[in-house]
Biopython code that builds the backbone (N, CA, C, O; Angstrom):
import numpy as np
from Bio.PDB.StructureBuilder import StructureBuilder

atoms = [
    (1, "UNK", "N", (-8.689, -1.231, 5.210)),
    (1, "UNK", "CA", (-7.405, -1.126, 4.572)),
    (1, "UNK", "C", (-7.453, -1.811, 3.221)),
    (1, "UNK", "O", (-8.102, -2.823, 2.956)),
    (2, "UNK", "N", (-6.538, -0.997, 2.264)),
    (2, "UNK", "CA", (-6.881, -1.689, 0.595)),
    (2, "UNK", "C", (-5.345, -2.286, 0.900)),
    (2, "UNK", "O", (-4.479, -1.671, 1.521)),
    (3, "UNK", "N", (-5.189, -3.782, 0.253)),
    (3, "UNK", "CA", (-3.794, -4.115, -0.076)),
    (3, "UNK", "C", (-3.864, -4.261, -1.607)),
    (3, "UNK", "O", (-4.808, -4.734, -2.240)),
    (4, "UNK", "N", (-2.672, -3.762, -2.112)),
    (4, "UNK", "CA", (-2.594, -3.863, -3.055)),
    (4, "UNK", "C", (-1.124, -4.898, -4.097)),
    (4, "UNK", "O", (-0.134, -4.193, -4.294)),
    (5, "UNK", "N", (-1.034, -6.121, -4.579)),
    (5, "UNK", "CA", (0.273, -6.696, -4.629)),
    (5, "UNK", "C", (-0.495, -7.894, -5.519)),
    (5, "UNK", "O", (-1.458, -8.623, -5.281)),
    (6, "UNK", "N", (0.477, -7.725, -6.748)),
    (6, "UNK", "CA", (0.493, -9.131, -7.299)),
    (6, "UNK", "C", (0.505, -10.286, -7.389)),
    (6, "UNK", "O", (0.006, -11.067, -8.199)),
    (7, "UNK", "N", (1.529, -10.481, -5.896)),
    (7, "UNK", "CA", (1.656, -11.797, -5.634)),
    (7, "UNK", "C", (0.610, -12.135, -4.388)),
    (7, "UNK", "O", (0.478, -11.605, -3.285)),
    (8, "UNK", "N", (-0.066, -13.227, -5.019)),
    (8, "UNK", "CA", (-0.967, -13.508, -3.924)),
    (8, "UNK", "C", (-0.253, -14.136, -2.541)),
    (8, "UNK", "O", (-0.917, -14.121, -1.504)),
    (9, "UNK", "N", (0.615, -14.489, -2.536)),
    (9, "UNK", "CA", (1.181, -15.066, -1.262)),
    (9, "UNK", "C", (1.587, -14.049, -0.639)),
    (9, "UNK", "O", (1.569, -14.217, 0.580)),
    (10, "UNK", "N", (2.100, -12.643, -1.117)),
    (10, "UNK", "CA", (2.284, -11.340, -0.490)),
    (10, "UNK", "C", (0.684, -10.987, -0.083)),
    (10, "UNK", "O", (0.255, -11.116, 1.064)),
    (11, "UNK", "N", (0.122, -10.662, -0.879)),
    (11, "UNK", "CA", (-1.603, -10.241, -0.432)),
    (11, "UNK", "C", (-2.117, -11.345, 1.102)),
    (11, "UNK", "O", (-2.551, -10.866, 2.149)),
    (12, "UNK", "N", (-1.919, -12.810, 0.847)),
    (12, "UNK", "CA", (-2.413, -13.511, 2.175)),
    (12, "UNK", "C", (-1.687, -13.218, 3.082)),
    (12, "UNK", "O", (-2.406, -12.924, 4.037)),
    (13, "UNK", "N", (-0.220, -13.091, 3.444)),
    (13, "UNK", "CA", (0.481, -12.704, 4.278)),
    (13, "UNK", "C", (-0.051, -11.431, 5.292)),
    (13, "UNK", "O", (-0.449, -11.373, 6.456)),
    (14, "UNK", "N", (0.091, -10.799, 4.584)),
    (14, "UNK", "CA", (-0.068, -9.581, 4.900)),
    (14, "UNK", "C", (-1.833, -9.135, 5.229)),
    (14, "UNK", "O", (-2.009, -8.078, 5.834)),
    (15, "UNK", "N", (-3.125, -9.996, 4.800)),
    (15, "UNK", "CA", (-4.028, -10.423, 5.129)),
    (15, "UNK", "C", (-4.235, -10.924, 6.521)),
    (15, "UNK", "O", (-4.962, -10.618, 7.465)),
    (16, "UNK", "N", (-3.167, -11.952, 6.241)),
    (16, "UNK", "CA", (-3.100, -12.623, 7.834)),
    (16, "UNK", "C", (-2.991, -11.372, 9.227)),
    (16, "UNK", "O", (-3.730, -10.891, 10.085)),
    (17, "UNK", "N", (-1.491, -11.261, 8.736)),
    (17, "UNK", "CA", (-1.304, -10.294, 9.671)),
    (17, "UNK", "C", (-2.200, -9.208, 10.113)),
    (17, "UNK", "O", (-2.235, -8.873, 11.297)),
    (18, "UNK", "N", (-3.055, -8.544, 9.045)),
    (18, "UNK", "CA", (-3.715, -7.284, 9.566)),
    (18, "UNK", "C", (-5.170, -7.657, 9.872)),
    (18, "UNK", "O", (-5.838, -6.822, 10.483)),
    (19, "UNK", "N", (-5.862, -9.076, 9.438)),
    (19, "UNK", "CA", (-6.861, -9.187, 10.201)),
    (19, "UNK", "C", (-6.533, -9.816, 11.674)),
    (19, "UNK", "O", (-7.373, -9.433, 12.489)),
    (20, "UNK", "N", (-5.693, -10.545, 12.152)),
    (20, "UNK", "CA", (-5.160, -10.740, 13.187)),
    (20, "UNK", "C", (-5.397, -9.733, 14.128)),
    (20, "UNK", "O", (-5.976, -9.949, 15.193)),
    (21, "UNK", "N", (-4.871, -8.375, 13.694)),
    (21, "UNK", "CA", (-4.476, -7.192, 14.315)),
    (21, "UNK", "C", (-6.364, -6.484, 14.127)),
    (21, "UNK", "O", (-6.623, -5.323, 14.443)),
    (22, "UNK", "N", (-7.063, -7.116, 13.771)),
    (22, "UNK", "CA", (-8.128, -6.555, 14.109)),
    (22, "UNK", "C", (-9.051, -5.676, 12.708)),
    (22, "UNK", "O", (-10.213, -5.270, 12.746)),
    (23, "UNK", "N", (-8.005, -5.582, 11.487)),
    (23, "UNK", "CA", (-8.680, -4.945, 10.175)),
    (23, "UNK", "C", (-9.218, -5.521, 9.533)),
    (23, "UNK", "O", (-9.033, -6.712, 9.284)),
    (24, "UNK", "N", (-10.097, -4.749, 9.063)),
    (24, "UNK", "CA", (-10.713, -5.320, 7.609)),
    (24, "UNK", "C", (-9.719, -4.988, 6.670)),
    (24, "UNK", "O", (-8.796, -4.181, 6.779)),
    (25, "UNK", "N", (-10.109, -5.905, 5.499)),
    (25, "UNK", "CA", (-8.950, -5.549, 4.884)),
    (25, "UNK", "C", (-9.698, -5.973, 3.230)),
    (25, "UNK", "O", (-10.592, -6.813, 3.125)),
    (26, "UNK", "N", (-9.089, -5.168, 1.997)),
    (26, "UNK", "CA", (-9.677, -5.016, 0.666)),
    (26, "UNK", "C", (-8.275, -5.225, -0.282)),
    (26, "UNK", "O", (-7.199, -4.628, -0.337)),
    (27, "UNK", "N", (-8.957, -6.583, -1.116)),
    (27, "UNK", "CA", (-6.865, -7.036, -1.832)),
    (27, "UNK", "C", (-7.578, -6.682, -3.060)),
    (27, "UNK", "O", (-8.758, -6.878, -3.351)),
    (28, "UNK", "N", (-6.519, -6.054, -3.810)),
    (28, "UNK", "CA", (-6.265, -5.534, -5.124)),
    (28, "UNK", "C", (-5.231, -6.942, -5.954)),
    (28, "UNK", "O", (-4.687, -7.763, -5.216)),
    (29, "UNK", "N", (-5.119, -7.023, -7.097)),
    (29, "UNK", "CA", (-4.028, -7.660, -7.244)),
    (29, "UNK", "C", (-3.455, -7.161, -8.329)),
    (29, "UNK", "O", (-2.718, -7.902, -8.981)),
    (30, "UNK", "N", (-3.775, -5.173, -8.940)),
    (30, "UNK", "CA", (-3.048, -4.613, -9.225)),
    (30, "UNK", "C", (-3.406, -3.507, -9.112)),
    (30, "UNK", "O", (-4.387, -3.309, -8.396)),
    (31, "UNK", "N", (-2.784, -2.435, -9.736)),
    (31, "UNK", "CA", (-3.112, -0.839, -9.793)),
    (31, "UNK", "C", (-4.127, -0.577, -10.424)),
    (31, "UNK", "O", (-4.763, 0.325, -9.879)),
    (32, "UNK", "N", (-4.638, -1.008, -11.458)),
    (32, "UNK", "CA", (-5.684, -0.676, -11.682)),
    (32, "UNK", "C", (-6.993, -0.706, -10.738)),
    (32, "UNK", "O", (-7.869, 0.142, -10.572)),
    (33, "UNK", "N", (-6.816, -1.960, -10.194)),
    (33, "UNK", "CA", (-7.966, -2.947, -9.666)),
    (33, "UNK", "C", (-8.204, -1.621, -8.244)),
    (33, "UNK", "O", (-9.162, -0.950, -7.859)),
    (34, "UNK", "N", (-6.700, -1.767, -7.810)),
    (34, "UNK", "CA", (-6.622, -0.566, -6.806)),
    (34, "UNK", "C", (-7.591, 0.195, -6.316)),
    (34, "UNK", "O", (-8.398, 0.198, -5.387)),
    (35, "UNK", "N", (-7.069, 1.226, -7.772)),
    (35, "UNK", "CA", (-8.047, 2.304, -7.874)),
    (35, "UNK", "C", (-9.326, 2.377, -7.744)),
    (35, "UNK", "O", (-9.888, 3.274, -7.115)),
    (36, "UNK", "N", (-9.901, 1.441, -8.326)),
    (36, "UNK", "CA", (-11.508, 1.071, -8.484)),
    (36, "UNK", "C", (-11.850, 1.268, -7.108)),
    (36, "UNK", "O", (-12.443, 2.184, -6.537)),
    (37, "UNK", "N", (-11.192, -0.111, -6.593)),
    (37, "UNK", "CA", (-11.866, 0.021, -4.900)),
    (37, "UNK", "C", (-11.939, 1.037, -4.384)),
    (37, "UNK", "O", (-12.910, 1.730, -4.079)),
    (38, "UNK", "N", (-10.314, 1.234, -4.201)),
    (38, "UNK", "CA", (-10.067, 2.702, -3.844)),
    (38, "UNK", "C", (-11.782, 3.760, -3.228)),
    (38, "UNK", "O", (-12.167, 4.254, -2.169)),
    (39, "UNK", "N", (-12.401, 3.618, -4.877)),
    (39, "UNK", "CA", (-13.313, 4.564, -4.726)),
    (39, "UNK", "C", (-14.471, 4.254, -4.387)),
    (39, "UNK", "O", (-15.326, 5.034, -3.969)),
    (40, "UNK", "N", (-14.625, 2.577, -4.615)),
    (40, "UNK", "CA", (-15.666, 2.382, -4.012)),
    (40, "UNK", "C", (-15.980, 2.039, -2.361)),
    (40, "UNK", "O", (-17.120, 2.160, -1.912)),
    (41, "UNK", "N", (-14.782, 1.580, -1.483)),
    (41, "UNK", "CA", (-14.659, 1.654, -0.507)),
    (41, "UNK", "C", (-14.126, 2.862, 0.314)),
    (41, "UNK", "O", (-14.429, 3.133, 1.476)),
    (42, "UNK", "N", (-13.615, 3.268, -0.178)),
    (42, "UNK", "CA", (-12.395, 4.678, 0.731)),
    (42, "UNK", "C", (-11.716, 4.066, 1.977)),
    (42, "UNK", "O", (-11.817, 4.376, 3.164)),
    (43, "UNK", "N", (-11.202, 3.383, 1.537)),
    (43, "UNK", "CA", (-10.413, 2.754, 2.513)),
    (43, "UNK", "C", (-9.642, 3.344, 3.349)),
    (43, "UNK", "O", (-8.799, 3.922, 2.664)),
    (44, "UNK", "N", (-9.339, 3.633, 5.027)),
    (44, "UNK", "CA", (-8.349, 4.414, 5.781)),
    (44, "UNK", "C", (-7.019, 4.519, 5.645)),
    (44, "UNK", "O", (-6.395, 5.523, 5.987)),
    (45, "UNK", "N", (-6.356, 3.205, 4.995)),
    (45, "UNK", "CA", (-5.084, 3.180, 4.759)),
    (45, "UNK", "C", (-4.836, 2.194, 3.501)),
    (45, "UNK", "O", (-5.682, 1.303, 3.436)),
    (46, "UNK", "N", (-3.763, 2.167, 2.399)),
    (46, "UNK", "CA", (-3.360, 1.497, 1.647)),
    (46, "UNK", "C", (-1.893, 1.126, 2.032)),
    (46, "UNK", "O", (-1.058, 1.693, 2.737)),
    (47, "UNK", "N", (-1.885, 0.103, 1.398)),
    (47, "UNK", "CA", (-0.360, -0.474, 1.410)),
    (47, "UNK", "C", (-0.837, -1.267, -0.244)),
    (47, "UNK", "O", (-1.803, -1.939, -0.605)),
    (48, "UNK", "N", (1.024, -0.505, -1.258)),
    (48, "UNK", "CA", (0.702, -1.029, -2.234)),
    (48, "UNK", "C", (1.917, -0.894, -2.207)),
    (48, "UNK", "O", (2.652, -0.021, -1.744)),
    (49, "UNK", "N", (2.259, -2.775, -3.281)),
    (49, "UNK", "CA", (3.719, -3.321, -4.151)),
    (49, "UNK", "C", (3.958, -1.945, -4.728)),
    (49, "UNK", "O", (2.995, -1.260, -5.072)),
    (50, "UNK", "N", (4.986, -1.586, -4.828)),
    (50, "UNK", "CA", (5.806, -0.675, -5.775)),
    (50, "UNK", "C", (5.729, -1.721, -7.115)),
    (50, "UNK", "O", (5.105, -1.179, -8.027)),
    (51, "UNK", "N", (6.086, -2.737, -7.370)),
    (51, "UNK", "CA", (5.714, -3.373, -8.925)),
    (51, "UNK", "C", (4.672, -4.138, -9.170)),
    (51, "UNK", "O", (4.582, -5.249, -8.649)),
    (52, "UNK", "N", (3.802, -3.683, -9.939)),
    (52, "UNK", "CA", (2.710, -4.305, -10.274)),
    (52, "UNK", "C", (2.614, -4.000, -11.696)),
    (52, "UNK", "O", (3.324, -3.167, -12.259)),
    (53, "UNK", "N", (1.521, -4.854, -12.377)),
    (53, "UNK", "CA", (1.583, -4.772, -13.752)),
    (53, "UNK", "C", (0.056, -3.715, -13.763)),
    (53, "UNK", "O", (-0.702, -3.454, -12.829)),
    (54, "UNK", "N", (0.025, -3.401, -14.797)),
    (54, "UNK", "CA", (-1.200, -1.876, -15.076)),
    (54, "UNK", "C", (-0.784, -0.853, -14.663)),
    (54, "UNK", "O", (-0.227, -0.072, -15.434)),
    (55, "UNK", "N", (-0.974, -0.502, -13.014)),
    (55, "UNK", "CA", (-0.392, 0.576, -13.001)),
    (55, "UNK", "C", (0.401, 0.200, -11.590)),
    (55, "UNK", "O", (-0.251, -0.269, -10.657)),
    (56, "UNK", "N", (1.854, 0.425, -11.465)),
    (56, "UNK", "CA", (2.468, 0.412, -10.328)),
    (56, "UNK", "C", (2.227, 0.983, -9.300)),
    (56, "UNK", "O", (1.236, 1.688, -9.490)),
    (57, "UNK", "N", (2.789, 1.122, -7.744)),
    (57, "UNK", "CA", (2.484, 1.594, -6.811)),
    (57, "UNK", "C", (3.072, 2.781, -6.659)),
    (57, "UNK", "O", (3.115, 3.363, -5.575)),
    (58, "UNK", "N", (3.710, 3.357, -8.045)),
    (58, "UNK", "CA", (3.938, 4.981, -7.671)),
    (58, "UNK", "C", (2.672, 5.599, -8.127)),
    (58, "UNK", "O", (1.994, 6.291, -7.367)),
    (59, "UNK", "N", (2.399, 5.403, -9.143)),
    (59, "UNK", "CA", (1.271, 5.965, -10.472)),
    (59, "UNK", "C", (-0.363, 5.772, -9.414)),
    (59, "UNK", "O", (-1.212, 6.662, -9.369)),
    (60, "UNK", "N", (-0.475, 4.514, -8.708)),
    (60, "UNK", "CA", (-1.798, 4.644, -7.770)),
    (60, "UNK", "C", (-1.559, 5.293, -6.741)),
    (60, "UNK", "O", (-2.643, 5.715, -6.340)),
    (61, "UNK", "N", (-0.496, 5.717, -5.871)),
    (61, "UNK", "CA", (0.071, 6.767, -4.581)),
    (61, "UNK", "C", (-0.438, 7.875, -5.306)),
    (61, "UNK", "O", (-1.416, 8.501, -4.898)),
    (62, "UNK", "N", (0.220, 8.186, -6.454)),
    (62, "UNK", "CA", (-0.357, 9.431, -7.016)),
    (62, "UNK", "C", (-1.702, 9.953, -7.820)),
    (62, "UNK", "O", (-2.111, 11.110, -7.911)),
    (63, "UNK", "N", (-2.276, 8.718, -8.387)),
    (63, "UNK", "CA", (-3.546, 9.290, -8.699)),
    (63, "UNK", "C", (-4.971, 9.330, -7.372)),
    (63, "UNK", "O", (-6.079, 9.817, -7.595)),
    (64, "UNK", "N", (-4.531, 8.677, -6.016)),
    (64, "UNK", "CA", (-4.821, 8.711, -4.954)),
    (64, "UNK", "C", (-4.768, 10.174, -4.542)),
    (64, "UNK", "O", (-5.794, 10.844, -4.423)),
    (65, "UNK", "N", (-3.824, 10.544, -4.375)),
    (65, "UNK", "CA", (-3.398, 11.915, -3.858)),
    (65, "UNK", "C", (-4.133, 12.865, -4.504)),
    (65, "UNK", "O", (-4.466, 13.887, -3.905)),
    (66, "UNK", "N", (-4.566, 12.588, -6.147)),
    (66, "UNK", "CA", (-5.685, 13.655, -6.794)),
    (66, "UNK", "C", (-6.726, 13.737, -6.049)),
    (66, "UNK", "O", (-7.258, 14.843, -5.964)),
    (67, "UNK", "N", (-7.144, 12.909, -5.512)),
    (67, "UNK", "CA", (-8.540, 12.505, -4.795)),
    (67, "UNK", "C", (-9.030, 13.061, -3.793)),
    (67, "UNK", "O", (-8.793, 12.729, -2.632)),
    (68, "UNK", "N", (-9.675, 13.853, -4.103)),
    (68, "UNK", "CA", (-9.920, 14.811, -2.421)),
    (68, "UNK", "C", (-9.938, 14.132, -1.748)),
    (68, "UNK", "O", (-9.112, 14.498, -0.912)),
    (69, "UNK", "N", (-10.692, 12.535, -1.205)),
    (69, "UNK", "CA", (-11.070, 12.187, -0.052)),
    (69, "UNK", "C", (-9.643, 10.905, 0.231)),
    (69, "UNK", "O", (-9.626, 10.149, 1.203)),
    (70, "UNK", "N", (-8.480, 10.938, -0.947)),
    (70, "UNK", "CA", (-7.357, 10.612, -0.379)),
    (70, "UNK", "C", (-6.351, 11.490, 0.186)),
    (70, "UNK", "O", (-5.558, 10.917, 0.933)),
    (71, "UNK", "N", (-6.204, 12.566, 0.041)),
    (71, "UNK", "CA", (-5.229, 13.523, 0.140)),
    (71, "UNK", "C", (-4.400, 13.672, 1.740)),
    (71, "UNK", "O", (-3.298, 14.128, 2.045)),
    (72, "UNK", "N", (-5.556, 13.029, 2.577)),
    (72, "UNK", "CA", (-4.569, 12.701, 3.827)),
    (72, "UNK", "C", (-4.465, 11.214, 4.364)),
    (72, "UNK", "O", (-3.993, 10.922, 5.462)),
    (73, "UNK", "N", (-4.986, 10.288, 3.413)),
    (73, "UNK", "CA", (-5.399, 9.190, 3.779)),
    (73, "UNK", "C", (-3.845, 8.445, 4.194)),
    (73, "UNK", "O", (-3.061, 8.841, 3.331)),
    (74, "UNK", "N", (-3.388, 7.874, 4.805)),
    (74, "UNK", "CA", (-1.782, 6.982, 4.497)),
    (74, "UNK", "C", (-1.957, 6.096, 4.056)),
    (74, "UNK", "O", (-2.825, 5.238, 4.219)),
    (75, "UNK", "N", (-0.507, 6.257, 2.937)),
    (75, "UNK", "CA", (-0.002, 5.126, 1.713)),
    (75, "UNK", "C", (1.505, 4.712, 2.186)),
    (75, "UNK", "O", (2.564, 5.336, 2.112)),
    (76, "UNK", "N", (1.176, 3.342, 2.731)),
    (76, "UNK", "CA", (2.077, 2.557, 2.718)),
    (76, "UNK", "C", (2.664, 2.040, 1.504)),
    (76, "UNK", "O", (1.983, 1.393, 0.709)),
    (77, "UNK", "N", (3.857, 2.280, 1.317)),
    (77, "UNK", "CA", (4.997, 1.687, -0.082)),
    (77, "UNK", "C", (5.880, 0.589, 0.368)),
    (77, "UNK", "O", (6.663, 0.762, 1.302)),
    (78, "UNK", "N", (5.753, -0.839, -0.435)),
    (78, "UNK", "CA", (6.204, -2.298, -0.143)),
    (78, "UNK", "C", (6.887, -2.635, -1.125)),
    (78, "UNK", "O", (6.392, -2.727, -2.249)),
    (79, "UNK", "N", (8.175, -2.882, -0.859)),
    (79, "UNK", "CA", (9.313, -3.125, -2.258)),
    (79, "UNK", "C", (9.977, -4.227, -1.523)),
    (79, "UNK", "O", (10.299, -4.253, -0.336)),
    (80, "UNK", "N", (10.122, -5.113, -2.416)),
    (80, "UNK", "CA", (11.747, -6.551, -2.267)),
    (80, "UNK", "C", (13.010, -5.904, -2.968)),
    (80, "UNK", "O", (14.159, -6.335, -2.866)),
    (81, "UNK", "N", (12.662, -4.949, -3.596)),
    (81, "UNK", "CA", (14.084, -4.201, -4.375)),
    (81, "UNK", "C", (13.565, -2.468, -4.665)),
    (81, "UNK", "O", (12.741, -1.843, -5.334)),
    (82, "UNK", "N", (14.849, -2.190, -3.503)),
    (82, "UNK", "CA", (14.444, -0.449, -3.652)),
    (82, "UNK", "C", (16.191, -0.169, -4.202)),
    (82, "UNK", "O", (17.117, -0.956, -4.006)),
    (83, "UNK", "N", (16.264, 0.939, -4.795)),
    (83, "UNK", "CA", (17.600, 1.512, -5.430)),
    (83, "UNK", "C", (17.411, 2.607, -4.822)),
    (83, "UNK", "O", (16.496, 3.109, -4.169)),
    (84, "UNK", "N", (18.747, 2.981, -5.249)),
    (84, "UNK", "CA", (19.414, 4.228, -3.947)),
    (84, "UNK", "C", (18.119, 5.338, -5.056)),
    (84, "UNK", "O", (17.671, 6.155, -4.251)),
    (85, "UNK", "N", (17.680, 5.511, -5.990)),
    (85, "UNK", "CA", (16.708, 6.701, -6.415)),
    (85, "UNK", "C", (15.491, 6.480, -5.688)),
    (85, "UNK", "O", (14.874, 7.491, -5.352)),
    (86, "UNK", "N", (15.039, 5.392, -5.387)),
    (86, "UNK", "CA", (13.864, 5.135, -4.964)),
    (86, "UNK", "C", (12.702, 5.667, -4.206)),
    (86, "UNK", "O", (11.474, 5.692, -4.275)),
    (87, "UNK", "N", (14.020, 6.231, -3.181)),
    (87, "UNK", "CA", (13.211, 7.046, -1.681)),
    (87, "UNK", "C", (12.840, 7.880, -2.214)),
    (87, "UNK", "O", (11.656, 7.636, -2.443)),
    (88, "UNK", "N", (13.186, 9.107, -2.734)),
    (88, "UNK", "CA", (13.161, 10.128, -3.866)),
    (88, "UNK", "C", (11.380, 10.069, -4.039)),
    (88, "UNK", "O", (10.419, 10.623, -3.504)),
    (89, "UNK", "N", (11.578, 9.183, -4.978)),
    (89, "UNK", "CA", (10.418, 8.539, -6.135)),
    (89, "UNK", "C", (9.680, 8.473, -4.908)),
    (89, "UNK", "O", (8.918, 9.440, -4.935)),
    (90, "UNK", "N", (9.480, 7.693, -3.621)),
    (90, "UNK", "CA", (8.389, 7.178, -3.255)),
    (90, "UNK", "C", (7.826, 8.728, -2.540)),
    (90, "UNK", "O", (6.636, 9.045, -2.523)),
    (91, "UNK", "N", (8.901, 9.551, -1.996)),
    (91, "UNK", "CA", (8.518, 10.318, -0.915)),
    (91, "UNK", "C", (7.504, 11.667, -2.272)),
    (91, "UNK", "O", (6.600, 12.380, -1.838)),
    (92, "UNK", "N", (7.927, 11.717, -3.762)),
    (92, "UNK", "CA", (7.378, 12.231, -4.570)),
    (92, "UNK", "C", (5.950, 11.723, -4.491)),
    (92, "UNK", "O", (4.917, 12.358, -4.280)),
    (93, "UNK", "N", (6.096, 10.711, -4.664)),
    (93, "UNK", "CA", (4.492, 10.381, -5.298)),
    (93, "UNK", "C", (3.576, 10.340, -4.475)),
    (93, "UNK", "O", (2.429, 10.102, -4.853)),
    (94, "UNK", "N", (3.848, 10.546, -3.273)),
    (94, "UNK", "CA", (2.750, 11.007, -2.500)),
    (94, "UNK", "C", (2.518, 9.559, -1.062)),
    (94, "UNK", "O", (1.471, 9.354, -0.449)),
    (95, "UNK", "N", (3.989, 8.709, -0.866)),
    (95, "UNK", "CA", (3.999, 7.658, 0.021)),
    (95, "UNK", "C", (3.606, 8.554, 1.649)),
    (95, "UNK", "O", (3.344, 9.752, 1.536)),
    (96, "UNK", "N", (3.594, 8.178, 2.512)),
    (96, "UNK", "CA", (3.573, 8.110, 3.381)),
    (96, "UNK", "C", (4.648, 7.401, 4.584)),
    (96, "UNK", "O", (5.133, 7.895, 5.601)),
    (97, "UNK", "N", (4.771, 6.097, 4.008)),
    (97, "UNK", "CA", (5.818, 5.196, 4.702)),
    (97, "UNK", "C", (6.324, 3.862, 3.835)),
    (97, "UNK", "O", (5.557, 3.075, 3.279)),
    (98, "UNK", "N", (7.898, 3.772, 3.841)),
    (98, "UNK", "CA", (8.568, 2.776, 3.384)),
    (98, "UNK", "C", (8.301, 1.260, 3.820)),
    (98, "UNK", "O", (8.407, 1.570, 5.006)),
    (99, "UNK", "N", (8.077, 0.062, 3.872)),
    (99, "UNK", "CA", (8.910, -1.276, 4.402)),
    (99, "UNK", "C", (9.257, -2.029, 3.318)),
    (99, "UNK", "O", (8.732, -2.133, 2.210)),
    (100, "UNK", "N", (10.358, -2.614, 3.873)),
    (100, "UNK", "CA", (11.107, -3.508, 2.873)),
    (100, "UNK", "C", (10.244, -5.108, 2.795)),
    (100, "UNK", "O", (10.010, -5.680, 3.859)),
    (101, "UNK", "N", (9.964, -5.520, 1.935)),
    (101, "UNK", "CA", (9.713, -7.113, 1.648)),
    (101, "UNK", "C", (11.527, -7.739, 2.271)),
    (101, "UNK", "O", (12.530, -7.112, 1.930)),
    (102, "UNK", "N", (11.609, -8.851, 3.062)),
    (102, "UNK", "CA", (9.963, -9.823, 3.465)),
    (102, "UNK", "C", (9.869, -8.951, 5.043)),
    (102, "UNK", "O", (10.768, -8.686, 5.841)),
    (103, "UNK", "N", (8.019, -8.581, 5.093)),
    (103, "UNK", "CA", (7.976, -7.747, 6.606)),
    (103, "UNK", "C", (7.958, -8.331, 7.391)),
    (103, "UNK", "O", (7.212, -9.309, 7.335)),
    (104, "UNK", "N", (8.608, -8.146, 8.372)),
    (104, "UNK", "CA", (8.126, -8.736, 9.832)),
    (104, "UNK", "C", (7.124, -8.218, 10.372)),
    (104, "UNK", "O", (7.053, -6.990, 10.389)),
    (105, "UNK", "N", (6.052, -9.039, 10.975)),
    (105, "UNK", "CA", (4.663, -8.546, 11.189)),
    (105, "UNK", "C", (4.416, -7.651, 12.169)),
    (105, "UNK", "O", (3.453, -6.886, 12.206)),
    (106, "UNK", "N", (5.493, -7.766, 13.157)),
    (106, "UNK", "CA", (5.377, -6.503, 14.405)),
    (106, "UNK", "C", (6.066, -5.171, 13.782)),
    (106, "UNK", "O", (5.881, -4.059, 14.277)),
    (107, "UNK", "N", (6.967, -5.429, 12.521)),
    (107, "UNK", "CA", (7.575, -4.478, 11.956)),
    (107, "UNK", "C", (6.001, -3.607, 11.078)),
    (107, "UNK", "O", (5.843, -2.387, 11.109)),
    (108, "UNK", "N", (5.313, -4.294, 10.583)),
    (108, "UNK", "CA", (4.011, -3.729, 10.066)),
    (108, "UNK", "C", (3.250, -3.274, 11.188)),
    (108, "UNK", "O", (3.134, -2.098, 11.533)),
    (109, "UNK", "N", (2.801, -4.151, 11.669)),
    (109, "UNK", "CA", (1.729, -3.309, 13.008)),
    (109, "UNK", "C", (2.664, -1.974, 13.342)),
    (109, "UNK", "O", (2.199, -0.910, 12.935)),
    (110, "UNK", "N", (3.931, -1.925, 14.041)),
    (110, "UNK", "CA", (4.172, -0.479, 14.337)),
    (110, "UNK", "C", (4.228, 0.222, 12.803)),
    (110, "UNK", "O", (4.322, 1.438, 12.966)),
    (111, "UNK", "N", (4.215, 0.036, 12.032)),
    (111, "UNK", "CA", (4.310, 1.385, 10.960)),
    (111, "UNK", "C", (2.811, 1.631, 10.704)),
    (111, "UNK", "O", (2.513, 2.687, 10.147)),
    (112, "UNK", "N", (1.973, 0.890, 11.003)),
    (112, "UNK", "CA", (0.546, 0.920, 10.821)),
    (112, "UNK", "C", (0.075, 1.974, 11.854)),
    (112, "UNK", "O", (-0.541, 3.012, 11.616)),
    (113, "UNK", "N", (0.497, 1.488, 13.065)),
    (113, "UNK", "CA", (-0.536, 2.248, 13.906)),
    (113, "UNK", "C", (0.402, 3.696, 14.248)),
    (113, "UNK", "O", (0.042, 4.668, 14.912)),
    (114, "UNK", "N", (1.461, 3.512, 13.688)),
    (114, "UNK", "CA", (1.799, 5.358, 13.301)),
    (114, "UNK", "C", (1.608, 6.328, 12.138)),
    (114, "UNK", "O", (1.794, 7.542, 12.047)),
    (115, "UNK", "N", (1.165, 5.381, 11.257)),
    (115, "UNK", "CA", (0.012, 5.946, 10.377)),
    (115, "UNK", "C", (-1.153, 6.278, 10.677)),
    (115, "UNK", "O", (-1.603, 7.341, 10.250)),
    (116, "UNK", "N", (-2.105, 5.222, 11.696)),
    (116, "UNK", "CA", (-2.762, 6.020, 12.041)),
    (116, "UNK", "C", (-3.133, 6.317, 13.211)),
    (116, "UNK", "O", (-3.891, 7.270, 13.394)),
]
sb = StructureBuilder()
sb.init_structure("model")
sb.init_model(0)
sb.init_chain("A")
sb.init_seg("    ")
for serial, (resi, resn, name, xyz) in enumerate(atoms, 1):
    if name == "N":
        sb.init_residue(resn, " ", resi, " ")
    sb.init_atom(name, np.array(xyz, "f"), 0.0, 1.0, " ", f" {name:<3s}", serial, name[0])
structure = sb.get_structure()
C-alpha cells in the first residue's frame, strides 16, 4: 500500500494502523513523490490527502488511472475538509472510496478490506 499525506503525523498514524493489520506499506509525503513510487513499486492500494503541495490527491487519482497497471488498482481519498462539490470531484478523478480525517482505525480496516 502507497500512503500518500503531508503531514507526517497523518502518514505514522495511518502506518501504524495498516502495518498492525498486517501491510506493507510505502509513505509519499506528496503527489509528486507519489507518483514515482507509484511506478516503481505498483502498489495494490493507495490512500492519498486530497491536499498536498505539488500535486494534490485529485491530479495523482488521475494520472494513476492513465496507467494501465493502475486502472483497477483502489484509490482511497482522505480529507479533514470536504465541501458539498467535493464528492463530485473525487468520484471524477478516478477515487474509489471516501474517509473523513480524523479515521477511526476499524473505520479504515473495513473500507480497506472492501477495496480489496
Amino acid at each position: 500500500m502507497l500512503i500518500a499525506d503531508d503531514s507526517q503525523s497523518s502518514r505514522d498514524l495511518l502506518r501504524f494502523i495498516l502495518e498492525r493489520s498486517g501491510c506493507d506499506v510505502i509513505e509519499a509525503q506528496d503527489g509528486e513523490q507519489a507518483l514515482a513510487l507509484a511506478l516503481e513499486f505498483t502498489p495494490d492500494l493507495f490512500i492519498l490527502d486530497l491536499n498536498m503541495p505539488r500535486l494534490d490527491g485529485y491530479s495523482v487519482a488521475a494520472e494513476l488511472r492513465k496507467q494501465p497497471a493502475f486502472t483497477q488498482t483502489p484509490i482511497l481519498a482522505l480529507s479533514a475538509g470536504v465541501t458539498q462539490t467535493d464528492p463530485a470531484r473525487i468520484k471524477e478523478s478516478g477515487f474509489s472510496a471516501f474517509l473523513s480525517k480524523p479515521i477511526p482505525p476499524a473505520g479504515l480496516r473495513n473500507c480497506i478490506s472492501r477495496l480489496l
